[in-house]
N, C-alpha and C positions, 0 to 999 in steps of 0.2 A: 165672529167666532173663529176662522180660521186661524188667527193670529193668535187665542187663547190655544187653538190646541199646540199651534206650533211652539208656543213656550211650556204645551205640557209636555210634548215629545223631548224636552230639555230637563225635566224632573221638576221645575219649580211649580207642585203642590206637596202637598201634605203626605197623600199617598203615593207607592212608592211607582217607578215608573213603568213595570212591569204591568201596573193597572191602570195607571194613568188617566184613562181617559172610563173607567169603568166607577163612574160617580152615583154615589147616591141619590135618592130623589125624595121630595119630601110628598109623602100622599094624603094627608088630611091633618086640618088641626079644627079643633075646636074649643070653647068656652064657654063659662058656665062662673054665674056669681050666686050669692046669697040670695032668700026671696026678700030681704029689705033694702030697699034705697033712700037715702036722702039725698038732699040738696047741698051743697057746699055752704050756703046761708044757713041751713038748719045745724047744720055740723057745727059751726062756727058759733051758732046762739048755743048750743048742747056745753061747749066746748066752754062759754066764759063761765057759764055756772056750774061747773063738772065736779069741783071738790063739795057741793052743797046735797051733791046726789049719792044713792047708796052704790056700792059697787061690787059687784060678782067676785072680783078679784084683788088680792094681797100683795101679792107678788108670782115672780116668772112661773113658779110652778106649777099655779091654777091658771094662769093664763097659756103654759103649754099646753094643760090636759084640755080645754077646751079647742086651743088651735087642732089638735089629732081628731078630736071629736067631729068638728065643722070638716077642715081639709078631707076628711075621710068621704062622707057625703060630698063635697062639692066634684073631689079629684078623680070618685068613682064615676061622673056623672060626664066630666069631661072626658076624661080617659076613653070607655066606653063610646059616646059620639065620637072620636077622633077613630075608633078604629074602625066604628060603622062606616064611616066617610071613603077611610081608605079599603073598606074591602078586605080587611085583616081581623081574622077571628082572633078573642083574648090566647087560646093556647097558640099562636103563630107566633106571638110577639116573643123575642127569644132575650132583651134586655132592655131594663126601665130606668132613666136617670130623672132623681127628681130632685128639684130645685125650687130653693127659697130664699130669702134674704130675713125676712120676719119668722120663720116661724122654726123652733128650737127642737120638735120635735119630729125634722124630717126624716132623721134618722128611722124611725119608727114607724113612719107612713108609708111606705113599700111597700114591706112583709104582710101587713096587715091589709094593704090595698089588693096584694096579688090574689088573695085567699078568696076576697068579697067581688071579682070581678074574673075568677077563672084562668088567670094566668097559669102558666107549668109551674111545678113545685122546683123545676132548675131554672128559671127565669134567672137574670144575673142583675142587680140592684144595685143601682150604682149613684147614694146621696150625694148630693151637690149643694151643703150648704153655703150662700155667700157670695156665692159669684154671679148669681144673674142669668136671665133667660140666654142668651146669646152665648154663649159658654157651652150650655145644653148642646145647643146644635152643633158646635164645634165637636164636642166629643162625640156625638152620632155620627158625625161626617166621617172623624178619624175611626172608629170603629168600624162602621161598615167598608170603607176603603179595606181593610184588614179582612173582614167578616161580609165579603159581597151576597152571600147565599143569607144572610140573617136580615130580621126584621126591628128597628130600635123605637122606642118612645123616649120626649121629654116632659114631665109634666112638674109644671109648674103651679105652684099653691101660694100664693098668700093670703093674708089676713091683717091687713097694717093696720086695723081697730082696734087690733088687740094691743097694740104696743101701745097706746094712751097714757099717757104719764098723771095720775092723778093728780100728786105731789107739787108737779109745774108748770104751773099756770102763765107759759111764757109766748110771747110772740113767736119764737118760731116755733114750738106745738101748737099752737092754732093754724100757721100754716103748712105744715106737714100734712097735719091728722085730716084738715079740712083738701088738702090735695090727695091724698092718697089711697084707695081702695080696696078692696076686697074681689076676688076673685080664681078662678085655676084655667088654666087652660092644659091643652096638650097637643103635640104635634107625632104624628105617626109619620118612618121612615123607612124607607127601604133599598137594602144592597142592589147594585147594578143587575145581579142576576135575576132580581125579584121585580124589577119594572114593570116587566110584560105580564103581572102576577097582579090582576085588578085594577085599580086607581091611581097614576101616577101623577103629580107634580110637578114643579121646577126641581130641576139637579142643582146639588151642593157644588160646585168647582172648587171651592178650596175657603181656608178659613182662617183668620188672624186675630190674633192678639196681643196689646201693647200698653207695656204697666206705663202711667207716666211719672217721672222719679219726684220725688220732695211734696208732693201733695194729698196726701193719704188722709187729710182732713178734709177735705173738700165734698165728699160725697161717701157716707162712710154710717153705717149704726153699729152704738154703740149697748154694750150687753149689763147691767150691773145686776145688785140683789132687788131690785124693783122692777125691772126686766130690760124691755130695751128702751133706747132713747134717740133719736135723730141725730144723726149730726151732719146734716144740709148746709153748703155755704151758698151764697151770693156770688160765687164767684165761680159757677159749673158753667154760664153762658161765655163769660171773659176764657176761661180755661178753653174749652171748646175752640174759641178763635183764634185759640193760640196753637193749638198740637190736630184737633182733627184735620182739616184743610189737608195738612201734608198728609197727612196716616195715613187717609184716602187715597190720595192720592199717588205714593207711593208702592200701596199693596196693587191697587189696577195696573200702573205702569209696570209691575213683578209682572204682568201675566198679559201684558198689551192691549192694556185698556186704558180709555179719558174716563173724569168722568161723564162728561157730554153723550160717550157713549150705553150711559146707564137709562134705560128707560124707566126703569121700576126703583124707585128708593124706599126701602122695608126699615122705617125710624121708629124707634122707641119716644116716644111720647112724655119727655120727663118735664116738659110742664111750658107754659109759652113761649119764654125767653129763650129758654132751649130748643126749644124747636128753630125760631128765627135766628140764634147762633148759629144751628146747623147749615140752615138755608143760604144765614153769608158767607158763613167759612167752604161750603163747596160752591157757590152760584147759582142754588140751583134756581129752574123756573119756581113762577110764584102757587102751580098747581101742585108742584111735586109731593108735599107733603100734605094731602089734603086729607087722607086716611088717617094718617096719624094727630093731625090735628081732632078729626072728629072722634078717632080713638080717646083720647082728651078730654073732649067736651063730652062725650058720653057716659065713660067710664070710670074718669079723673087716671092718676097714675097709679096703673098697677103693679107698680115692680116689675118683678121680672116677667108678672103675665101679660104685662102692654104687649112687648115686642110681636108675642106671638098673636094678640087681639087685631095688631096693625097687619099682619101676615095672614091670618084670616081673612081679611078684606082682601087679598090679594088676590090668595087660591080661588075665594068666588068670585071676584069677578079678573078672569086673568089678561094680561099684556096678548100679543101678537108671539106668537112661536117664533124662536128665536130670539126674543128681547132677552137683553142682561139686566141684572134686578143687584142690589147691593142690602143687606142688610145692617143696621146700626145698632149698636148698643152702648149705653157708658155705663163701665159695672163700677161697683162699689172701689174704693180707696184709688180712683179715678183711673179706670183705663178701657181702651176704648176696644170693642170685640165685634169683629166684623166677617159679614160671608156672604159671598159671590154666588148668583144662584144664575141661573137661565133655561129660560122655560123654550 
């Protein structure tokens, strides 16, 4: 740690250096799915005979009004727990950033969340559609660096059943739809001034992100008049070994760190191969991912509520005080968002 701060006493974070060392902390997250589960074999058998069955929906438009409907319920439910967790009553929270990748109607699930869960009628609402759980936390981080005396949430909603393409009955919608889940999460956060103010966390130390150029198909949904549709390539583990290894690598050494020195790795969960590209492209030991693995097997991938379902495991059961923890993410139109935490 001492080497982190001596390169924050140089300015290299996000916040400026006046505050430098007055980092956010993150105080509770929690999650929350639908009450129905299947199996990935059940999804799969649902899935070959899908155009023979009746269906709810036509197109994007009943399939938003239903994501608002569900997200509403699930987002009020996490939300809610995450502030229980932290010791933050709903009118403390002073701004909500929520994020989605599936679902069209985030725009709209704010206002509507704030009213049914007690938030201040100046609460400040800030949609995040597209970019990903990891992103959220970036922008709370910079936020409260600005805004040390406030209290920020991210909550995350998806709904990837809803994006079911009736129409195409193709190998890769069978393995999307059969990988991908349902879920919200949210993570409660608080300004440096507000620490000592109930349940505290690991601190944000600072937070990166990095577009990678020419490959925007690679990991990417796409929007049309029948709503969304996947567009998943094969080549997000190959990608991976090619550009995270340094990314990491480079953003720790900005701030005087290996990775060797990282006890806690916070991985997003984007499906096996990706997890074990992670594992080669940094070294890590064979236990490192072992949350996010079972994030994985439990939940399948949630979009952008893995990151936080993996981070959850973390907060309950935490590292040694003192340990550096790294967060992962690879968001959509492939780039990688990443954030330093130490508890």
């Amino acid at each position: 740690m001492t080497r982190y701060v001596n390169k924050l006493s140089q300015g290299a974070t996000a916040c400026s250096t006046a505050v430098a060392t007055a980092h956010p902390s993150l105080a509770g997250v929690a999650v929350r799915f639908p009450p129905h589960r299947c199996t990935q074999q059940e999804a799969i058998s649902a899935l070959t005979n899908f155009e023979t069955r009746p269906s709810r929906f036509s197109g994007l438009t009943e399939a938003s009004d239903a994501y608002l409907e569900i997200a509403l319920d699930l987002g009020e439910r996490a939300l809610l727990a995450a502030l229980d967790q932290a010791q933050v009553k709903p009118s403390e929270l002073d701004i909500l950033f929520s994020t989605t990748v599936a679902g069209p109607a985030v725009r709209r699930l704010p206002a509507r969340l704030a009213r049914r869960v007690g938030l201040r009628a100046d609460v400040k609402r800030i949609p995040l559609f597209g970019s990903g759980c990891a992103s959220g936390v970036a922008h709370v981080h910079d936020h409260l660096c600005a805004f040390p005396d406030q209290v920020a949430a991210v909550l995350a909603v998806e709904l990837c059943s809803l994006t079911i393409q009736r129409q195409h009955n193709s190998g890769t919608k069978l393995v999307t739809t059969s990988l991908l889940g349902d879920g919200a999460a949210a993570v409660i956060a608080k300004g440096a001034n507000r620490t000592g103010d109930g349940r505290s966390g690991p601190r944000v130390l600072a937070t990166h992100s990095r577009i990678h150029p020419g490959i925007d198909e690679v990991k990417s949904w796409k929007i049309g008049g029948d709503g969304f549709r996947s567009a998943l390539s094969g080549d997000v583990a190959a990608i991976i070994d090619k550009y995270l290894g340094d990314d990491v690598r480079a953003f720790l050494a900005n701030h005087g760190l290996a990775p060797r020195e990282v006890a806690t790795w916070v991985c997003h969960p984007g499906g096996a191969r990706v997890i074990e590209a992670v594992e080669k492209a940094l070294q890590l030991p064979g236990n490192a991912l072992d949350r996010t693995r079972k994030s994985l097997r439990d939940n399948g991938n949630l979009a952008s509520v893995s990151l936080l379902d993996v981070l959850r495991a973390h907060l309950a059961d935490p590292p040694p005080s003192g340990s550096i923890g790294l967060m992962i993410a690879i968001g959509p139109a492939f780039c990688s968002e990443l954030a330093l935490l130490a508890w």
